[in-house]
KOLPA-966893 format. One record per residue: residue in one letter; x, y, z of N, C-alpha, C in turn. Coordinates in steps of 0.05 Angstrom, whole numbers, plus 5000, padded with zeros to 4 digits. Layout:
% residues N
aXYZXYZXYZ...
***
This chain:
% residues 574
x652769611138652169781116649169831114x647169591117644869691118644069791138x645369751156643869931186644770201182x646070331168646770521168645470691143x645570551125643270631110640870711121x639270571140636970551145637570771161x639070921182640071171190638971391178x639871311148640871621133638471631129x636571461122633771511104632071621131x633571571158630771661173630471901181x633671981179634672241172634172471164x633472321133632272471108629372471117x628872301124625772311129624672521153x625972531178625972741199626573031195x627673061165627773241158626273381141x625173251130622673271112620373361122x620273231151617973191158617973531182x619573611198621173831197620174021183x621074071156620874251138616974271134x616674021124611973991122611474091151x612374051174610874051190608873911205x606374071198603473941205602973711196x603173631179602473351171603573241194x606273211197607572991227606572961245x604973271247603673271286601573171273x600273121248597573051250597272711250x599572611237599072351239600172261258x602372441279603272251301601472311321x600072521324598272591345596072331355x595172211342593472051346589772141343x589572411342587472571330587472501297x585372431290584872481251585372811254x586172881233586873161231583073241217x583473491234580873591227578973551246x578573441265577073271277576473431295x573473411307571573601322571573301338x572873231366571273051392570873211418x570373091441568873201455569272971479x569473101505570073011526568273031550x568772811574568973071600570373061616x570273311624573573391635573473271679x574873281689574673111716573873421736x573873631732572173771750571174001735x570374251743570074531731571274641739x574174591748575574831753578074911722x577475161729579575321694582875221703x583574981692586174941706587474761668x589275031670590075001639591674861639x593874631653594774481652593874201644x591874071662590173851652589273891633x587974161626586674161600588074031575x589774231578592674171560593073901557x593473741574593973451581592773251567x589973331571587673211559587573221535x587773371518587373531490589573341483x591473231493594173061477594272811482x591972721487590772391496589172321480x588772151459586572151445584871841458x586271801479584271581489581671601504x582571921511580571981533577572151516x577972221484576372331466574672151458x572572311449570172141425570372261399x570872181384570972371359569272251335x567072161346564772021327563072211319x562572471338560672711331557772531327x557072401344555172181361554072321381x555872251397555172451427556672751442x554572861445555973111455554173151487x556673021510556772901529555273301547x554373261560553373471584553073331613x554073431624553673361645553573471672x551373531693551273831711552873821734x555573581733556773631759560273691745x559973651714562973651709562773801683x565373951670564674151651564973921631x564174031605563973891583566274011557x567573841548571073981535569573851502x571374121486570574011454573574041454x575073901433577073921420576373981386x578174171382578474291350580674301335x581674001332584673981311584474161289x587374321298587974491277590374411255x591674141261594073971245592874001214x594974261200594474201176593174381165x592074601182588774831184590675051183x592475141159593075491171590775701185x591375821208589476031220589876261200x586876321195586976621177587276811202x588277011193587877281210585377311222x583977401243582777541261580377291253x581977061259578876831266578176871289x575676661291574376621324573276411325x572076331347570876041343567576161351x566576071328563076101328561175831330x559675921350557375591352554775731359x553575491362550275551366550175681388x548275971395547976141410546175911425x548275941452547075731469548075841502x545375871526546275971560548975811561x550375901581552475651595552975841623x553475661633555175841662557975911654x559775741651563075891649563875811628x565175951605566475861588569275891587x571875691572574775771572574875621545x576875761539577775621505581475671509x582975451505585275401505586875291482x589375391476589675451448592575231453x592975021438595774821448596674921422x599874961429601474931411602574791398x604974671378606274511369607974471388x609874681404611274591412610674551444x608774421450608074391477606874571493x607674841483605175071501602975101508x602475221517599375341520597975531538x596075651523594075871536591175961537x590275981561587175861564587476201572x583476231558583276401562579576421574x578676551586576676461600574676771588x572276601575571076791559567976961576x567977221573566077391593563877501577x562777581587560077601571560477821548x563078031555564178211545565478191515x566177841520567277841492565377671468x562877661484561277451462560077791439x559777571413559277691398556577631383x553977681382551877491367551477611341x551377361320550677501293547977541293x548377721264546277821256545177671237x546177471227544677331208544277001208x544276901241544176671243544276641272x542976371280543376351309545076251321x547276501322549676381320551576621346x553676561354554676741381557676651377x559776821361562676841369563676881392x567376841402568177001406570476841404x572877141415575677151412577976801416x579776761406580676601410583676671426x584476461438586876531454589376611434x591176771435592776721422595576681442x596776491410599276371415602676361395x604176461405606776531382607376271375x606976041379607275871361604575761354x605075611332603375481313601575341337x598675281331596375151345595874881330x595774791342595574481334591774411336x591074581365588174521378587074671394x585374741392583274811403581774711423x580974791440580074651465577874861481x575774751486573774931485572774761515x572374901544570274761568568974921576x567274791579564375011594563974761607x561374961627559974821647556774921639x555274791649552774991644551675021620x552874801605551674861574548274721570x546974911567543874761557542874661527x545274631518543874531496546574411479x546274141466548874041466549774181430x548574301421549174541403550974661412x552574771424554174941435556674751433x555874541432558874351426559074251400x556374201390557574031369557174241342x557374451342556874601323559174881330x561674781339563374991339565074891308x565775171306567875231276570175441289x572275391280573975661278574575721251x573575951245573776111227574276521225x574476531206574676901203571576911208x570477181219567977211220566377271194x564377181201562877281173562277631163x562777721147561678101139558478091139x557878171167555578091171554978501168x556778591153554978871147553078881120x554578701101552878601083550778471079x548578481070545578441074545478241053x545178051061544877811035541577841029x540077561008537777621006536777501033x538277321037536477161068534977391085x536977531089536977761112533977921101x534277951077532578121067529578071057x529877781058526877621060526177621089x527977541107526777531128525377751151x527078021131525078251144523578321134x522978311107520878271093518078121117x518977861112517377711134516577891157x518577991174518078091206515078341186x515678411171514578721164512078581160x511078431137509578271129508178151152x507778071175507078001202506478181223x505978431212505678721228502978761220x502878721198500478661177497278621189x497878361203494978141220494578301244x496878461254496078501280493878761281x494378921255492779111244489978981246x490378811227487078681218485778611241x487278411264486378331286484578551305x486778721308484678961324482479121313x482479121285480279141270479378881272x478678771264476478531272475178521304x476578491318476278611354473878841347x474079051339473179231348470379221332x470379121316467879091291466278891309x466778571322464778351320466078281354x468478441370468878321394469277991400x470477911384469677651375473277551394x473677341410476277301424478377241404x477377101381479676891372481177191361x480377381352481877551337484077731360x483777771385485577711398487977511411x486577301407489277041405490677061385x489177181361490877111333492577391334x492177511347494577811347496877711361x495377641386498377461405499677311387x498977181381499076831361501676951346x500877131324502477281316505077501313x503877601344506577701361508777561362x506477341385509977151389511577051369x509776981346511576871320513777061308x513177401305514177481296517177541307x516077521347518777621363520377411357x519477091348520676901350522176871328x521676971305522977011272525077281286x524277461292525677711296528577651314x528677461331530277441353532677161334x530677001327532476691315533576771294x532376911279534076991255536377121252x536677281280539077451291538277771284x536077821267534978081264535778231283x535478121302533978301326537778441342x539478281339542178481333542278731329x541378701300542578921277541379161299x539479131313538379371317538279471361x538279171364538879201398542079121414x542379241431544578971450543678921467x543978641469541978411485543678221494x543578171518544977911530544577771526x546477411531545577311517543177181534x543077171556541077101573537977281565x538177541550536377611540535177481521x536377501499535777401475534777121479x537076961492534576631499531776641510x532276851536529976901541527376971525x527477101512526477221482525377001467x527176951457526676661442524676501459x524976391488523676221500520776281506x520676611504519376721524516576731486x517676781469516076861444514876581430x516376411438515776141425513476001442x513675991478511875931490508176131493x509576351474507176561479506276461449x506776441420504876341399503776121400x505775911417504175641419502175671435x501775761454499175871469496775931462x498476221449496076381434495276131408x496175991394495575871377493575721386x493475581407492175371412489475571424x489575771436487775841442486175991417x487076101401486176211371484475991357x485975651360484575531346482375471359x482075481390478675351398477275511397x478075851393475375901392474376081366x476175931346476076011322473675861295x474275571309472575391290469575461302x467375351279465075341284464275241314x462075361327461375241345460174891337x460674761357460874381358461874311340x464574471331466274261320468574151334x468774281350470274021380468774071405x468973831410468473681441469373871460x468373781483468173961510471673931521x472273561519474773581525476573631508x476873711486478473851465479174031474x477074261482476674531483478374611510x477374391538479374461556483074401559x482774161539486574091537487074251525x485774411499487174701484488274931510x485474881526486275141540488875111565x489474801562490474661588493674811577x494274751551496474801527498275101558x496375271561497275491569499475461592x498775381619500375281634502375091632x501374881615502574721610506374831590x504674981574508175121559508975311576x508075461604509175621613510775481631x510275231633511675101663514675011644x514574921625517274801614517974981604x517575201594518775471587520675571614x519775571635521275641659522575441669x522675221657524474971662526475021647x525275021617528275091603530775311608x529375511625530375811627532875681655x532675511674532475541700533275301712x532575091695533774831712537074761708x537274621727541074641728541074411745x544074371750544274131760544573831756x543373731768542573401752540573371740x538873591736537473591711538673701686x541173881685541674031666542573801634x543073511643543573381613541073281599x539473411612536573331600534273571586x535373831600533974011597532874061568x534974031550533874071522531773921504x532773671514530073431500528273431510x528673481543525673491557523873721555x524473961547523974171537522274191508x524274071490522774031464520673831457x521573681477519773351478517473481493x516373661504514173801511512273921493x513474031474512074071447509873831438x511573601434510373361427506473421438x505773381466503273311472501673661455x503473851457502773981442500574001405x502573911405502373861365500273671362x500573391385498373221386495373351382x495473511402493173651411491673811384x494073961374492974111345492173881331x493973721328492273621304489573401307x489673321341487973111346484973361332x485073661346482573811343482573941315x484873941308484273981277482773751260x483673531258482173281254479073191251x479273281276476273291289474473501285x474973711277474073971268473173901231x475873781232475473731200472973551192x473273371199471273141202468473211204x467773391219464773501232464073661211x465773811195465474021180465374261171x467974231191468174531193470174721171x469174871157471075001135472975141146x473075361171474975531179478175281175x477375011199480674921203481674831184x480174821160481974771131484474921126x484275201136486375471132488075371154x487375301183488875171200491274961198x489874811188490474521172493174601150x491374691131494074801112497174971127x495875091146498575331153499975161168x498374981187500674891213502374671195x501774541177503674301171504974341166x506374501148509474511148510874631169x509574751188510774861220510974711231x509374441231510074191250511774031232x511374021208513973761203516473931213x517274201208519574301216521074331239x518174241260519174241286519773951300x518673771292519073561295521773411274x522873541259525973571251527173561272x526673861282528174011308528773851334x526073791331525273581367526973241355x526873181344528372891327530372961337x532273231322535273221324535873211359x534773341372534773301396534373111414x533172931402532172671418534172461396x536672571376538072321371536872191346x534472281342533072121312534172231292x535072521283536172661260537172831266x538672961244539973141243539573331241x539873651253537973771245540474061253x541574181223542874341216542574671220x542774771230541975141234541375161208x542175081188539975241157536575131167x536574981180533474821176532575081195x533575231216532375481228530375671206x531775731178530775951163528075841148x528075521141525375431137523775431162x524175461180522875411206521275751205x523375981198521276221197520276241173x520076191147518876181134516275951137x516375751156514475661159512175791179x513975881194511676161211510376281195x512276431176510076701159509176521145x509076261142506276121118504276081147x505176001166502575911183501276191193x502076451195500576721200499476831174x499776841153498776751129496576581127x497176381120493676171124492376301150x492976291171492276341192490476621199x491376811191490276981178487277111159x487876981140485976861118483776691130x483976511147481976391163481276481179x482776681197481576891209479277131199x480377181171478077401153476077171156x476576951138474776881131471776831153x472476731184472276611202469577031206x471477221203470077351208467877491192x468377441159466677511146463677331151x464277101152461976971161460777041187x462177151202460277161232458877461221x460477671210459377861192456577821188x456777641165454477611154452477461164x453077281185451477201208449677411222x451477571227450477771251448178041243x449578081203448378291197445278191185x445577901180442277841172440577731198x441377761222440777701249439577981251x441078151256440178371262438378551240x438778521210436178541190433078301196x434378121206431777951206430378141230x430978191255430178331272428978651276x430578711266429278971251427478921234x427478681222423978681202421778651222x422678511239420278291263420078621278x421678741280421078981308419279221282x419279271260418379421238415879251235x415778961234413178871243411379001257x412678911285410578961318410679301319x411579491305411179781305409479861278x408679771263408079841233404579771236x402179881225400279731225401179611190x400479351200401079241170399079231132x396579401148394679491122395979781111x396380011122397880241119400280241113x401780141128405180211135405080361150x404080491160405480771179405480681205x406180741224406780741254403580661265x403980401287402280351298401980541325x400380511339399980671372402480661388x403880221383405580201405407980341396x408480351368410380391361411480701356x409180931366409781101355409381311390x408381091403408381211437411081121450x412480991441416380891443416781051439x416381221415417681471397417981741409x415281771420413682011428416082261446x416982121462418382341474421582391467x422282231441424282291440423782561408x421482521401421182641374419782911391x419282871409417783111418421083351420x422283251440424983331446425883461426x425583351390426883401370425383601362x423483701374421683941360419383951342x418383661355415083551344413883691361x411683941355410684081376407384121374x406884001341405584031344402783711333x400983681351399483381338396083421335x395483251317393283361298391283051299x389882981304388182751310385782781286x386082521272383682561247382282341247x380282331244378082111245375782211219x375781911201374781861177371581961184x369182161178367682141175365282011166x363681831174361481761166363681371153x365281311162366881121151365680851154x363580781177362480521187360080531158x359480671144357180631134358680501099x361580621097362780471077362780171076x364080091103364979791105361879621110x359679821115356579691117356279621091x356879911074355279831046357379711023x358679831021360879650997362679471015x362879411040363679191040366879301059x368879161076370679231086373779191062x373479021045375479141022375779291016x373379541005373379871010373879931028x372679871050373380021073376979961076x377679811069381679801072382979891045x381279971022382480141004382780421006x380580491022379680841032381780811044x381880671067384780671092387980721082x388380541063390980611049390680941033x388880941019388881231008389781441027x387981391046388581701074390881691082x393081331084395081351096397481551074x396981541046397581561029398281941025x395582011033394782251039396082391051x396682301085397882371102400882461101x401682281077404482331069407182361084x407582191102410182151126412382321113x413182571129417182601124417982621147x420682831144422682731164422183031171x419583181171418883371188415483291197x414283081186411483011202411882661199x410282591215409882341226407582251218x406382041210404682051208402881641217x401181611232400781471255397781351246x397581061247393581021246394380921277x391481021287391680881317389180691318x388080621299386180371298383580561284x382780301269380280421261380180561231x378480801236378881021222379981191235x382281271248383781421269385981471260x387281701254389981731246390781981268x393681931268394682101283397182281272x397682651269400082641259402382821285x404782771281406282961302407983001279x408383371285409283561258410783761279x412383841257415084041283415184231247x416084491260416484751237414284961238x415285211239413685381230410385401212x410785201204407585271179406584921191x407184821212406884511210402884541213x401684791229398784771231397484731193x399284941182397984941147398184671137x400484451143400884301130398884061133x398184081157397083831173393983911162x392884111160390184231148391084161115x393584141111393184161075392983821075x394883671089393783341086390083301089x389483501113386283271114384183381094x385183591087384083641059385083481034x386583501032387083291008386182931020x385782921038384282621028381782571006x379982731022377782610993378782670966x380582880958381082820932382782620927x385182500943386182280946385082090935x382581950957380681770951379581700931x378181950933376782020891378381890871x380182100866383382010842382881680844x383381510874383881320874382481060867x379481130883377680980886374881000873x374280840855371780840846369280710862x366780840853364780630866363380730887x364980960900363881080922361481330914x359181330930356781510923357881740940x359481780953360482070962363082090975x364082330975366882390983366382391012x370282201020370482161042372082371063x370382441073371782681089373482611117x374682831123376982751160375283011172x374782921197374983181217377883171225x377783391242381183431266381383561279x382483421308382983581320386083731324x386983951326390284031330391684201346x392884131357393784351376396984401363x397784661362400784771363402084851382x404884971379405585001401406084761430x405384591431404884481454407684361464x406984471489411084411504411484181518x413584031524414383861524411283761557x410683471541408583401565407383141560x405782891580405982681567404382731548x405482411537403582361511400382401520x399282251539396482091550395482431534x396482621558395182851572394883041535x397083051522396683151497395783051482x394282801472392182631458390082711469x389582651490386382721506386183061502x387683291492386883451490386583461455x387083411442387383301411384883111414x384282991425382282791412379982981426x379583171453377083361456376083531432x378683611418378583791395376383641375x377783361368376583321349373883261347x373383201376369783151380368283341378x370283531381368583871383367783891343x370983841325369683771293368383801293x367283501306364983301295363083411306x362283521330359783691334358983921317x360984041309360184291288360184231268x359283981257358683911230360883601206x363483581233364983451206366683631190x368383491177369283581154370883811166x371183831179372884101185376284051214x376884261226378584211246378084451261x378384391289378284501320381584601324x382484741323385584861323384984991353x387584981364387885091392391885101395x392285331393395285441400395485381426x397185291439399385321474400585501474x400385641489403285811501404185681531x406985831531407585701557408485991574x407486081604408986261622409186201641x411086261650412686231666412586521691x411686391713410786551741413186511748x415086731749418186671765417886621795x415786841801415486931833414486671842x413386521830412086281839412886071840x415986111817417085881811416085661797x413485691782411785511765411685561734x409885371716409585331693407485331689x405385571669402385571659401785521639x400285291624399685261600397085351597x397285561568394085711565393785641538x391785611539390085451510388985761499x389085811477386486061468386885931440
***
């Protein structure tokens, strides 16, 4: 009676269990239902039977989500219990956009079936709003129990431990993420502006690192964020490339931005060359990561990121040290890179096994970019306003010292050296005509009242002479003035200055027993010829003055003709 009992109830119970289903296969399976483990499989060949095999052994799984096994001579298998998981309509299985050589995804049934389906570059799908790469799942007329996912070739153990099957996301809809983060890309278009303005103003290098610097950050936000979708199709060998290729180009440029950004001696000689060492050094594991395979391939990712490391050292050993000495620029440095490095060293942790490190931590990772191009930035103005203002009181101090050595410094007006520099370019401009004046009777001033007068008379005449931007007007030592005048009436004008000195004087100067008169000599007209030769005819004039009494001027017009037959040039004085 009781054995028969015990019959009926198991009966009832087989029937039950029948009618639920999934629950049965989930607890007799020997899989926890739900359960993401991970294998490796005994060769790379696509052979859907073993697979199958495997997937219904739970001795041969890990399902600790610990380790996500790679290995470059055998493919690497995820299992995805579906006991218990109704499939929505038009799911897929999505993971971290990650290279592989071959992929196959095989779909087990409840009732023993199965169908592998081997996935082509044709059917990957990359989002637009995450770094993330679908595709199609196998289908099967009966119920799926599991999922079974092998590749070979996987570089990054992301690709396993971050698969889901789900409906895809409506990635036509623009959430705010999406919409900050182009914000961002737009916002980082910004520096590269300023950069080549800065370049072009002070030629200064760092403002070209900091454009690169910048670039790569932005290709590197533009590409990880999945932006770069919405608007290209890109393989996926592209896009990694991208990524690899943008990330190794800001760390570069960064490091090179920062040495030659800070004050001069605020780092050391060997600072300056491991910054610059940075360059080769990220190009060589950049093309490791792209490229190695094999028995290197279960290493490629940590050894890759774990390269960063002597990196970051480096920033901050010379940031440190910059800081220390006193330098204000790497303060802006300082501020931007730290939260770029704690975020990456998240990144490099989860990969080396220290933490965990989730695809949301990606979107603080570009918002930590646009804060480090940002500060970065800002220390760049700043970096250049100061060399600015460096450069522009360098070059005012210099211009005083050269306004010095050209100026006589009792007058102001143009000394000899400074106004025989001049001479042939003002001639060119249509200075044609020059007038030589010498103070009359002037040695008997500085005899009798003394040379204080004699340098108050001197300012008066210079005063007299009245410099514009159609006469010149020149002491060449002494009592000696010199003017070069260009225009039509320039003979009347140059006669109306040496007349107006003594009343000048007068107005000015008391004390004197008589008015101080100019002789002059002037010539007009006179065509392009040296200086020497046109002074020595200007200064004959004026001796001539002074022979006929002083006080007066010796005028002499040039003409110029021209002997064609002769092929020459005649200058005639009348």
């Amino acid at each position: 009676m009781l054995h028969g009992t015990r019959l009926f109830l198991t009966g009832l119970l087989a029937i039950a269990c029948t009618l639920l289903g999934a629950p049965v296969a989930a607890a007799t399976s020997g899989f926890p239902a739900g359960s993401v483990c991970t294998a490796l499989a005994a060769d790379n060949a696509a052979d859907n039977a073993s697979t199958a095999a495997l997937a219904r052994n739970p001795a041969h799984w890990d399902c600790s989500r610990a380790n996500w096994a790679i290995d470059g001579a055998r493919a690497s298998l995820v299992r995805i219990d579906m006991a218990g998981r109704p499939l929505a309509a038009g799911s897929v299985l999505t993971t971290r956009l990650t290279r592989f050589d071959r992929l196959w995804l095989t779909a087990i049934g409840r009732d023993g079936t199965s169908t592998t389906r081997e996935i082509t570059s044709g059917d990957l799908r990359f989002s637009t709003t995450h770094w993330k790469m679908r595709m199609p799942l196998p289908r099967l007329h009966a119920p799926v129990t599991a999922y079974v996912l092998k590749v070979t070739g996987a570089r990054h153990p992301g690709l396993l431990s971050d698969v889901q099957v789900a409906p895809p996301p409506d990635e036509a809809r623009v959430g705010n993420e999406q919409i900050l983060l182009a914000m961002l890309c737009g916002l980082m278009l910004m520096p590269l502006v300023l950069n080549f303005g800065f370049y072009r103003v002070l030629r200064q290098p760092f403002a070209l690192w900091h454009a690169l610097a910048v670039f790569g950050m932005l290709v590197q936000t533009f590409v990880a964020s999945g932006l770069v979708n919405r608007f290209f199709v890109l393989s996926l060998f592209e896009i990694c490339a991208l990524s690899s290729a943008s990330l190794a180009l800001a760390s570069i440029a960064a490091t090179q931005f920062l040495a030659s950004l800070v004050e001069p001696g605020m780092l050391g000689p060997w600072q300056k060359r491991l910054l610059r060492a940075t360059g080769p050094w990220m190009a060589v594991w950049s093309i490791y990561y792209l490229f190695a395979g094999g028995p290197l391939l279960p290493s490629v990712s940590a050894v890759y990121y774990a390269a960063f490391l002597p990196l970051f050292a480096m920033l901050v050993w010379s940031m440190a040290t910059a800081a220390r000495r006193g330098s204000r620029t790497v303060w802006f440095q300082i501020i931007g890179w730290t939260p770029l490095i704690g975020m990456a060293l998240v990144r490099i942790g989860s990969l080396l096994g220290m933490a965990d490190s989730p695809l949301s931590v990606m979107t603080a990772q570009h918002l930590s970019l646009g804060f480090e191009v940002l500060l970065s930035t800002l220390g760049a103005a700043d970096r250049f306003m100061t060399i600015k203002h460096e450069r522009d009181r360098a070059i005012t101090q210099s211009r005083f010292l050269e306004s010095l050595a050209e100026r006589d410094p009792l007058t102001g007006l143009f000394n000899r050296r400074g106004f025989e520099e001049r001479y042939a370019q003002l001639a060119k401009k249509g200075f044609d005509t020059m007038a030589v004046l010498d103070l009359d009777h002037f040695k008997l001033i500085n005899d009798t009242r003394g040379h204080a007068m004699g340098d108050a008379v001197l300012k008066a005449v210079a005063r007299a002479l009245m410099p514009d931007e159609d006469t010149v007007a020149v002491r060449f030592g002494g009592e000696e003035f010199l003017l070069l005048l260009r225009g039509p009436d320039a003979a009347d004008r140059a006669e109306r200055r040496r007349q107006s000195i003594p009343v000048r004087i007068a107005a000015e100067i008391s004390g004197l027993d008589r008015p101080v008169t100019a002789s002059m000599g002037l010539i007009t007209g006179a065509p392009l010829m040296r200086f020497a030769d046109l002074y020595a005819q200007c200064d004959a004039l004026l001796y001539q003055a002074k022979s006929e009494g002083r006080n007066r001027t010796a005028h002499t017009a040039m003409t110029v003709e021209t002997d064609t037959g002769a092929n020459s040039t005649v200058v005639n004085l009348r």
